[in-house]
C-alpha positions, 0 to 999 in steps of 0.5 A: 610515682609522679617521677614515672611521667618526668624521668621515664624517657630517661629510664625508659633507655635502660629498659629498651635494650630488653625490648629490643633485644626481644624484637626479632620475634616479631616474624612470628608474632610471639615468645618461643622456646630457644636457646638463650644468649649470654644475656640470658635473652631468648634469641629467635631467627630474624625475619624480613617482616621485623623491619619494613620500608620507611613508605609503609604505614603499618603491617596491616596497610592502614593509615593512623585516621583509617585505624581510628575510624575503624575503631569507632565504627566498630564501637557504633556496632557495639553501641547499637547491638549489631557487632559483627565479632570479626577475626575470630574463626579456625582460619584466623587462629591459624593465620595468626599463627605465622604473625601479626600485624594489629592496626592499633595499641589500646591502653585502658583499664584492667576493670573487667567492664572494658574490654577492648574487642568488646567494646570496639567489635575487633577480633584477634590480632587486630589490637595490641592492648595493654592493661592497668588499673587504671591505665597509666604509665610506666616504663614496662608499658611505654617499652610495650609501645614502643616494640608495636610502634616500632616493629610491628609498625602500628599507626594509632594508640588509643588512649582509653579511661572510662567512667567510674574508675575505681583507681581513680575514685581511690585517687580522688578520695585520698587516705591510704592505700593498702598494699601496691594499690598505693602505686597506682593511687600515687600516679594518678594524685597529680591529676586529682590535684590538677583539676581539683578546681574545675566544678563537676564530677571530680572523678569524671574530671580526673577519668578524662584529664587522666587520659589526655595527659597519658596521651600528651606524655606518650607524643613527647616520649623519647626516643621512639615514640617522639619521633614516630609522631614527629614523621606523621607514622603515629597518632594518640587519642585520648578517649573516654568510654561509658560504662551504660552506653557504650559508647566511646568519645574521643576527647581530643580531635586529632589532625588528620595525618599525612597519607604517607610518613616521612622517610626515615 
């Protein structure tokens, strides 16, 4: 499972062409029911919203800094009790509806202690939000990135890992893990290796090195995401989330992006 972060970008190139063969849905925002074509693909009608000028940062009109600053000050609502739950009244239910424009990808664990709408006091249709025990990668997942980086235009991914991790503690404890848990335990144990020198918590260590390395894999994922990062239209951060407090710590400061991206 290891061979996930080397030879994703080469597989990742077969599993695209479903991804984009499902990008014209991006007008509406979600799966209809149609006619499929000769591949069997559901086949939908294209709209103007599925491809945007090179100027715009994302369909919701923040930049990648002005995303993450959302989400933390969202997260310092949560943390100190005063979450507002935005974006989740009948009006908009309905505008949703007719599309979406989320202004950040999140991928975190499936534990049900980290919700991210929690968490970070967002609302429908503002996160693109993947889920896994865990939260590492494979090529269903970076295909997921790459359909919101690409034609829903979001600026930011954040990176999510949080403390006692239960994929991560089986991980550190070793042994055998029954069933398809082996998988997961199999794609973390290059972690546990890589800081199993390091004093401290080992799960801890794993939890945050876990995080920053999924980050650093996802800048260097060819060919979309690479390049997206490369022209300034798209930020990832790791970030580490506590389970008593709340509160969410970015582990690796990002630079500051330019306030209009590169032309493509």
């Amino acid at each position: 499972m290891f061979r996930l972060y080397q030879t994703h970008e080469a597989r990742i190139g077969r599993h695209w062409v479903r991804v984009s063969a499902i990008a014209v849905l991006v007008g509406s925002g979600c799966w209809h029911s149609q006619a499929e074509d000769a591949t069997g693909l559901v086949a939908a009608p294209v709209t103007t919203q599925a491809t945007a000028p090179a100027s715009t940062v994302s369909k919701s009109g923040l930049t990648a800094d002005q995303a993450l600053q959302r989400l933390i000050a969202g997260n310092e609502r949560y943390v100190a009790g005063t979450a507002t739950h935005p974006d989740q009244t009948i009006q908009r239910r309905a505008e949703l509806a007719k599309g979406q424009s989320p202004f950040a990808i999140v991928l975190t664990c499936s534990d049900s202690r980290v919700a991210p709408e929690l968490l970070l006091d967002q609302g429908l249709g503002d996160l693109f939000v993947i889920r896994n025990a865990g939260n590492i990668l494979d090529d269903h997942v970076i295909g997921s990135m790459e359909y919101a980086v690409e034609h829903l235009h979001v600026p930011l991914v954040l990176v999510v890992g949080h403390e006692k991790c239960g994929a991560i503690s089986a991980a550190v404890a070793g042994g055998e893990a029954s069933g398809h848990i082996h998988s997961l335990v199999e794609a973390i144990e290059p972690v546990v290796k890589q800081v199993k020198n390091l004093p401290g918590d080992p799960v801890e260590n794993v939890v945050r090195a876990n995080a920053q390395r999924i980050a650093e894999t996802l800048t260097r994922s060819e060919p979309i995401l690479k390049e997206a990062v490369n022209k300034g239209k798209l930020l990832v951060v790791p970030a580490r989330y506590d389970l008593v407090t709340g509160h969410l710590e970015i582990l690796k400061q990002p630079a500051p992006t330019a306030s209009k991206p590169q032309p493509d």
